[in-house]
Phi, psi and omega in degrees: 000127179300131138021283179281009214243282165008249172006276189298329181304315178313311177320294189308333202267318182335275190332334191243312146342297189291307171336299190280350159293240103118271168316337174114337188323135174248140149288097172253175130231161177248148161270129237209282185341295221277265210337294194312310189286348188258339188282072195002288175336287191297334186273296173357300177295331190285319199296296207315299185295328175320287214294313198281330153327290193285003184292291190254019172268332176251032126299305177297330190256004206265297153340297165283344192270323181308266225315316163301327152305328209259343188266345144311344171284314178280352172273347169273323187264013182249022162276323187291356202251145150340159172269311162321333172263004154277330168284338167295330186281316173301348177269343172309324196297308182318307183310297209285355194253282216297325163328289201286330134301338148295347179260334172296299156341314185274320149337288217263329173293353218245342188273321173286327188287306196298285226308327187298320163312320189257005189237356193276311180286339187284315172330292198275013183262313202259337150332327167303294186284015165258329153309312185294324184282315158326279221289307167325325191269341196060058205268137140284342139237163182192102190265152180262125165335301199255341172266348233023021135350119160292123168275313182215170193199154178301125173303333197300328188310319217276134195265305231304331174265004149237039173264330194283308180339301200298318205292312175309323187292319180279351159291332182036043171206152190275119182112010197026054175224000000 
């Protein structure tokens, strides 16, 4: 993390932090990393989706070494070919790279439903146990270590509708525009 990126993270957890010390609010956070690397589950889902990853990355890579092979091929044979069968062949290439990005495409859709399939319950395990621990503990937040991200929070905390109120009132116009 850069200097200034520091900084501001500081400025911000300050900024939002002091009011609620101020107030009584208590604050905790977790290192989200470490949970993650220690908690049996969440490494099972990681191993899992790793496995299924390397599934379709050496599909993707089996895929691009054809294309790359078939277009060294044409690139070595089209001073010898007709023109029409350099042209059949570039639209075969053409054909095939495209192909071959749909596929990619498809890959890459098929790897986010898994990984959301194998990281959504574990997510949401532990999301549960940082509300009870919100609550139990009398937290009012509960900030993440490494994005500075809120993981859970009191509702009563949420400001945004008389943040708006007020910005419409000085606008004196609804939608503040």
């Amino acid at each position: 993390m850069s200097i200034s990126r520091l900084g501001a993270a500081v400025f911000l957890s300050l900024l939002i932090t002091s009011p609620l010390a101020a107030q009584g609010t208590k604050v905790g956070f977790v290192n989200t990393a470490q949970v993650w690397a220690e908690y049996g589950p969440a490494q099972e889902a990681t191993n899992q989706f790793q496995a299924a990853f390397a599934g379709y990355e050496r599909e993707l890579n089996m895929l691009r070494a054809d294309y790359q092979q078939q277009a060294a091929q044409y690139e070595q044979q089209m001073r010898t070919m007709t023109p029409e069968a350099r042209q059949t062949r570039e639209q075969q290439l053409q054909n095939k790279a495209v192909e071959l990005q749909q596929r990619e495409q498809e890959l890459t859709d098929l790897a986010e439903q898994r990984q959301n399939e194998l990281y959504n319950p574990v997510l949401e395990e532990i999301r549960a146990v940082l509300e009870e621990i919100r609550v139990e503990g009398g937290y009012g937040l509960i900030l993440d270590a490494v994005s500075q991200a809120i993981l859970v929070a009191d509702p009563a905390l949420e400001l945004t509708q008389q943040v708006l109120t007020r910005l419409q009132a000085r606008s004196g116009s609804e939608g503040g525009t």
